[in-house]
C-alpha positions as CSV (number, residue, x, y, z in Angstrom):
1,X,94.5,110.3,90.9
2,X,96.0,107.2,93.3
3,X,99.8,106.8,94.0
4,X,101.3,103.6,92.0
5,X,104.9,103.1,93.8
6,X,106.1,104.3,96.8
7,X,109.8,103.9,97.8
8,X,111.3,104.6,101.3
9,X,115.1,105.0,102.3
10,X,115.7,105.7,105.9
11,X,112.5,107.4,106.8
12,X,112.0,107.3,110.2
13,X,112.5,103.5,111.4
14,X,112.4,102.1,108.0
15,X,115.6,101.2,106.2
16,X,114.2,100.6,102.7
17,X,110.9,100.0,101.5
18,X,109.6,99.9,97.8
19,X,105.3,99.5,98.2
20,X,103.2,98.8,94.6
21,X,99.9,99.7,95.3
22,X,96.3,98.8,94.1
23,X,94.1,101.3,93.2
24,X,91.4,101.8,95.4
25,X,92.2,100.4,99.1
26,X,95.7,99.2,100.3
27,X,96.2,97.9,104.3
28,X,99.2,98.0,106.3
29,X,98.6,95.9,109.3
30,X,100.8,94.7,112.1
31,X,101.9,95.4,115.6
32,X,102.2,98.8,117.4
33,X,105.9,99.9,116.7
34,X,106.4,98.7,113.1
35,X,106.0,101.5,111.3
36,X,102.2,101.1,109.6
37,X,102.0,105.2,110.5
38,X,105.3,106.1,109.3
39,X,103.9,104.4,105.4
40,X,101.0,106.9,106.2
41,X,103.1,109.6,107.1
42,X,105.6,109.3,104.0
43,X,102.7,109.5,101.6
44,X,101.5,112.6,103.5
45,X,104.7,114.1,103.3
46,X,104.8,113.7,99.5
47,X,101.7,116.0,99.3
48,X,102.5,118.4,102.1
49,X,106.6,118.2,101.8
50,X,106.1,117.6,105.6
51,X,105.2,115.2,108.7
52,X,102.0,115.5,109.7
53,X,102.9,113.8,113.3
54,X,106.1,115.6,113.7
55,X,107.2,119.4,112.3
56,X,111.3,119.3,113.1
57,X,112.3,117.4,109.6
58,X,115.5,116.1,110.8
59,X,113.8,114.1,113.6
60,X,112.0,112.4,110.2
61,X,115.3,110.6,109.4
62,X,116.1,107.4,111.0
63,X,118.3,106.7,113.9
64,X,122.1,106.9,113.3
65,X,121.3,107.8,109.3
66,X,122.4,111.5,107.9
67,X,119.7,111.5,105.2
68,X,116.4,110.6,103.8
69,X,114.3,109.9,100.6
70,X,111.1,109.4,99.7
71,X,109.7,108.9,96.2
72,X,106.6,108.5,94.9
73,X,105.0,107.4,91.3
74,X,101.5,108.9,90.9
75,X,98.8,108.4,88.1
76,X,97.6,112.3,87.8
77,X,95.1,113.0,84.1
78,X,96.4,109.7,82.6
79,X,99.7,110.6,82.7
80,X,102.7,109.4,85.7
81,X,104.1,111.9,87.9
82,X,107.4,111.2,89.8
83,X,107.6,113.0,93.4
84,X,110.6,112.9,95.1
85,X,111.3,114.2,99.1
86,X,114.4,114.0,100.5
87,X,116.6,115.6,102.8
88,X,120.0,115.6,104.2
89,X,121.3,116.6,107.4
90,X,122.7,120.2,107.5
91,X,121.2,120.6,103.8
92,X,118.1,122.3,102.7
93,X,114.9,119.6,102.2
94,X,114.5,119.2,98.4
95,X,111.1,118.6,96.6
96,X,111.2,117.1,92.7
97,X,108.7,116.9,90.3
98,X,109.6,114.8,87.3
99,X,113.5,115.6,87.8
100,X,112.6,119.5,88.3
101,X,113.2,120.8,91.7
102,X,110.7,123.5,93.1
103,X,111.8,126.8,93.8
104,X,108.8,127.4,96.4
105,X,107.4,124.1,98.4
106,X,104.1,126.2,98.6
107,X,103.6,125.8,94.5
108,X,103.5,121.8,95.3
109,X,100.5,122.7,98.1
110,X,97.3,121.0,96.1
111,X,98.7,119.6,93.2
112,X,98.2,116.0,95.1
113,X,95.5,116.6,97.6
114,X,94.9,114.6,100.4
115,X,92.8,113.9,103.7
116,X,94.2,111.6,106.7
117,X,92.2,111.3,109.9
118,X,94.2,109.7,112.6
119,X,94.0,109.6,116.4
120,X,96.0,112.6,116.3
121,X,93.1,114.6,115.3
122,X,92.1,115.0,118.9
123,X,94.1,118.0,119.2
124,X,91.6,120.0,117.5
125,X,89.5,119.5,120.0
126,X,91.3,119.3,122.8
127,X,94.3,121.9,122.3
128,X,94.7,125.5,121.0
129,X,93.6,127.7,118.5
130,X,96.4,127.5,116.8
131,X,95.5,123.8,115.3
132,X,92.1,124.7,114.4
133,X,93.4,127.4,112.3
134,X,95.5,125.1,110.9
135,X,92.9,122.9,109.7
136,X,91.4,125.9,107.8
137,X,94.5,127.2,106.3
138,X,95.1,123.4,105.6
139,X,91.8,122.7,103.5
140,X,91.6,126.4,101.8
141,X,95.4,126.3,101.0
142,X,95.1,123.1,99.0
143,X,93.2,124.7,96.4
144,X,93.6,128.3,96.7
145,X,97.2,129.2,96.2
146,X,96.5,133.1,96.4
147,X,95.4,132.0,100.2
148,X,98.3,130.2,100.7
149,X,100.8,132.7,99.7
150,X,98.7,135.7,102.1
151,X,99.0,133.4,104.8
152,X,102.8,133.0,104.6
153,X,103.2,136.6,103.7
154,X,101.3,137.4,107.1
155,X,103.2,135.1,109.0
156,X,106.5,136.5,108.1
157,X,105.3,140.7,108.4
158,X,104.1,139.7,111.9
159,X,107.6,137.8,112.8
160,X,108.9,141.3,111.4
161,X,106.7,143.6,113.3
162,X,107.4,141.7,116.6
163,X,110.9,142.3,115.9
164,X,111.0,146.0,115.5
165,X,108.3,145.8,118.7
166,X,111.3,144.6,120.6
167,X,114.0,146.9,119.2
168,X,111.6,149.8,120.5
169,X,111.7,148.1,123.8
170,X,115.7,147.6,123.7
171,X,116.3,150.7,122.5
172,X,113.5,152.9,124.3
173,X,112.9,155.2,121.0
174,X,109.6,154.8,118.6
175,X,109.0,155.1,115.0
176,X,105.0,155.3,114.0
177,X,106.2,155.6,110.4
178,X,108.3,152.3,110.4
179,X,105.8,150.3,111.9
180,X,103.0,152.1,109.4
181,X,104.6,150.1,106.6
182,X,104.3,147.0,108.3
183,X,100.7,147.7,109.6
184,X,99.6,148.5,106.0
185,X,100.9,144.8,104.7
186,X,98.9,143.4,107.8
187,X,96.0,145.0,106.8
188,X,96.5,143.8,103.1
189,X,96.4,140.2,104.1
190,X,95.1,139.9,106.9
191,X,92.0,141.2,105.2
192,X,92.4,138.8,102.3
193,X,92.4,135.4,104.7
194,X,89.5,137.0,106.9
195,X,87.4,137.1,104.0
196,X,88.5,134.0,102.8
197,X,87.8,132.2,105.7
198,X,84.3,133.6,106.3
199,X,83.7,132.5,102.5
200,X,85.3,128.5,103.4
201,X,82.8,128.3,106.6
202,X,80.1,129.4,104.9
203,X,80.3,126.3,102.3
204,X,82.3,123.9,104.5
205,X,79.5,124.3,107.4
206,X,76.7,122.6,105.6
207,X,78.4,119.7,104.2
208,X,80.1,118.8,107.9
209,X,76.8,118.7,109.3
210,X,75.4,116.6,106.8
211,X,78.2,114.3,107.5
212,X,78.1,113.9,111.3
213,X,73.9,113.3,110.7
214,X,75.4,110.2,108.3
215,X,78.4,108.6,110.9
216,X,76.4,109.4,114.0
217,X,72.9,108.8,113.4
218,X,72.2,111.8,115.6
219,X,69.4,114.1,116.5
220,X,71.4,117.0,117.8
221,X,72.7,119.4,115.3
222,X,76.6,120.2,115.4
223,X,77.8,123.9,114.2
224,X,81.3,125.8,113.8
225,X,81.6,129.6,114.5
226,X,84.4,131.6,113.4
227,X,86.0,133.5,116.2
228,X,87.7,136.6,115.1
229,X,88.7,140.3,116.1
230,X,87.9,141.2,112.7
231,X,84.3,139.9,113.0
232,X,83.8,142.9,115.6
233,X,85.9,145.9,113.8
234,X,88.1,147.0,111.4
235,X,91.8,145.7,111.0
236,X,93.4,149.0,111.0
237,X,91.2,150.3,114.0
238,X,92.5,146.7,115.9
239,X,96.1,148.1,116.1
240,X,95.2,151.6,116.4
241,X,93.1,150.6,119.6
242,X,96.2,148.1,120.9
243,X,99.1,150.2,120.4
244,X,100.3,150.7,123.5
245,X,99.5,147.1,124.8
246,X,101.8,145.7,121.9
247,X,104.9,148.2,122.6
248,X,104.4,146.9,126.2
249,X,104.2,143.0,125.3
250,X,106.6,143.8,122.5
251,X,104.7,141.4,120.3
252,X,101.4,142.0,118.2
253,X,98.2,141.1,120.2
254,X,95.3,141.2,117.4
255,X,94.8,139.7,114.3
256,X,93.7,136.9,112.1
257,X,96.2,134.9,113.8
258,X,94.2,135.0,117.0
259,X,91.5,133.6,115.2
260,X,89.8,130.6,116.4
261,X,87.3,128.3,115.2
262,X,84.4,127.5,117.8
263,X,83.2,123.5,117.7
264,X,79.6,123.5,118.7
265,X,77.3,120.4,119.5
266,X,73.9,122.1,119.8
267,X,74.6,125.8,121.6
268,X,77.4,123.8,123.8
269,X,81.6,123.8,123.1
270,X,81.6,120.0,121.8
271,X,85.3,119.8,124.0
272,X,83.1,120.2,127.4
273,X,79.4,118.9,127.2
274,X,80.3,116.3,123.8
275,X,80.3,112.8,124.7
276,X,83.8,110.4,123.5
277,X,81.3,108.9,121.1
278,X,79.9,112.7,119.9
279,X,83.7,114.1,119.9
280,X,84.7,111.0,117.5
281,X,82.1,111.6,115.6
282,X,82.9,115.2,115.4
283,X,86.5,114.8,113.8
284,X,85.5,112.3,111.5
285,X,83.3,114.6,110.0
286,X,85.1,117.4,109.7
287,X,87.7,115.0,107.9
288,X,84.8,113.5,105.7
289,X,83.8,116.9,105.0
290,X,87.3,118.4,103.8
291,X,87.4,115.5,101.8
292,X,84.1,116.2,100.1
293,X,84.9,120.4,100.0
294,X,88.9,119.7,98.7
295,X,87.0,117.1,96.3
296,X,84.9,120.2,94.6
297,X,87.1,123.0,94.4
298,X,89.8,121.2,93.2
299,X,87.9,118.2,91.0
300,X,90.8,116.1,91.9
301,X,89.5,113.0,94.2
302,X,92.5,113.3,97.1
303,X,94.0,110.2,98.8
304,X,92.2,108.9,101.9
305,X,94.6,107.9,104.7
306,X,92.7,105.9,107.7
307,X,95.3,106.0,110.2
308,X,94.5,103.0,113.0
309,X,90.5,104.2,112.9
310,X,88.9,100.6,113.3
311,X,91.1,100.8,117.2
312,X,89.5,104.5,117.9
313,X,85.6,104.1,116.2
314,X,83.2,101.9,117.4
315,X,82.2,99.3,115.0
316,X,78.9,101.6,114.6
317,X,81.1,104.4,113.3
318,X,82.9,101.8,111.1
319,X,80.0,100.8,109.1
320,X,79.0,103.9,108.5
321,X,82.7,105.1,107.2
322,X,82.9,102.2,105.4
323,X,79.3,102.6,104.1
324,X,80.3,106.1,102.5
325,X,83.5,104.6,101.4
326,X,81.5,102.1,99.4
327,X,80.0,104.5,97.1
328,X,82.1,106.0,94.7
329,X,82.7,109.2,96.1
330,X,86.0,108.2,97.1
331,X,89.7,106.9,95.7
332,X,92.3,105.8,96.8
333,X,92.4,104.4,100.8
334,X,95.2,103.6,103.0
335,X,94.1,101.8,106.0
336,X,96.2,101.0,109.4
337,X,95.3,98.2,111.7
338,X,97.0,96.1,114.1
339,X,94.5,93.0,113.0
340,X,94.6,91.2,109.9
341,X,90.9,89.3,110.1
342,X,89.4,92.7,111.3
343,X,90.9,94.8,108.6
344,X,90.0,91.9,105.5
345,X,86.2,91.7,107.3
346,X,86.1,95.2,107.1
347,X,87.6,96.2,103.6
348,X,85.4,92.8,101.8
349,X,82.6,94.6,102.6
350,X,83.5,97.6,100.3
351,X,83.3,95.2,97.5
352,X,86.3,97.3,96.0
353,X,89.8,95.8,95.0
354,X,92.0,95.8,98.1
355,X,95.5,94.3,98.9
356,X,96.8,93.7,102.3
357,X,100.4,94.3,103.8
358,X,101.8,92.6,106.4
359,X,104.2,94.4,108.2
């Protein structure tokens, strides 16, 4: 799979852009500020209908403009699929595929899977659970749609539950058997991405470690440890136990949403004891490594985006990117850099076809 065209109308700060690309690597280089990221960010948004750098879709359309498009021209089994993105202001986002508008975005999820690593990545270590769980959801979703559709379907009971928590509150009265009905479709899916999870770790775990051993040249081995209330009891015994707590918080305390996924470096949390050089390292590989596991499961080769890398790695961790890049693991690779001559050195040495866009 590789994207052929991609055409841009008012996305972000870009008036209108039409792109032809070659099939393996394709640069976009220039200064900070005009818009290499937001090229990265459109093609990212034709796999995920959404921004990976920014989640309110209106603030996706450029300055004084009421709308957006963006459409892109992909070779999928030999044959050329037409994506097209747009939105309007007030209007629902739309999402076509070969004239035919989906019903559901989440039946796109995975049909044109993709890995970016950007500087952006950083949050996973540095921020919340809540991001790290994304990344799981993020790499399971894209080729398990039964995952995908438990993980909405959980998201929207426990918005539901929370609700009727704080009509109890308001309204000082109780109803075990309303909030049995919800606890019941908790249980159902929160059950389903537990399990799912454990099963992803279980495979994913082996192939990141390989990859940080490969980028970092390192001694120490690196682990990830699933964090969950689940791990210690029952799903139904979980709300039984925190009843009273919830009715009091008026929101639902336990549950796979809590979950949280532990970066190690040896015993130690990679965040505190892991050097810059160690924590770079880290997300790299956990990018290379949902590349390699997407790669698998689905037997689709997903787009590469390499968003401003060469300014965040050594030239060490370069190499040895560019070094895995050169065997033919990979596809197609979109590369930002603010330096034409570094970007050319870099990409001759993959001794792939490669074009260059000066922006």
């Amino acid at each position: 799979m590789y994207l052929e065209k991609l055409s841009l109308v008012n996305f972000k700060n870009i008036d209108a852009e039409t792109f032809s690309f070659e099939k393996k690597i394709n640069c976009f280089v220039g200064n900070n500020g005009v818009g290499k990221t937001n090229v990265l960010d459109a093609i990212y948004y034709l796999s995920f209908t959404k921004s990976y750098f920014n989640p309110v879709a209106t603030q996706n359309i450029k300055h004084n403009e009421d709308f957006f498009v963006i459409e892109g021209d992909y070779m999928l089994h030999e044959r050329t699929e037409k994506i097209i993105c747009s939105l309007k202001k007030g209007q629902k986002k739309m999402l076509k595929r070969n004239g035919k508008v989906y019903e559901r975005f989440s039946e796109h999820i995975g049909q044109f899977p993709l890995v970016i690593i950007s500087p952006a990545d950083r949050d996973l270590i540095t921020e919340g659970s809540e991001n790290r769980r994304k990344f799981m959801d993020g790499v399971i979703s894209q080729q398990n749609k039964e995952y995908l559709k438990a993980v909405i379907a959980y998201g929207k009971i426990i918005s539901q539950r929370n609700a009727l928590l704080k009509f109890f509150a308001a309204n000082r009265t109780f109803d075990a058997l309303n909030l049995k009905v919800y606890n019941e479709q908790l249980i159902q899916y929160g059950t389903i991405i537990h399990e799912k999870r454990k099963e992803f770790l279980e495979k994913f775990t082996p192939i990141f470690n390989e990859k940080y051993q490969v980028i970092s040249n390192a001694k120490e081995e690196v682990n990830l440890y699933y964090k969950s209330q689940l791990n210690e009891m029952s799903f139904n015994d979980l709300l039984d136990k925190n009843l009273e707590k919830d009715k009091v918080l008026q929101y639902t305390s336990v549950g796979i949403h809590k979950d949280d996924l532990s970066f190690l470096i040896g015993d130690y949390p990679v965040k505190k004891f892991g050097s810059q050089g160690q924590q770079k390292s880290y997300l790299v590989a956990l990018k290379l490594a949902q590349f390699e596991f997407i790669k698998k499961q689905s037997e689709i080769t997903p787009i590469l985006l390499l968003d401003d890398i060469f300014d965040k790695l050594d030239e060490h961790r370069v190499s040895q990117i560019i070094s895995l890049v050169n065997n033919d693991e990979f596809g197609q690779i979109f590369i930002t850099d603010t330096h034409f001559e570094r970007t050319e050195e870099v990409v001759k040495q993959s001794n792939k076809p490669y074009q260059i866009f000066n922006l």
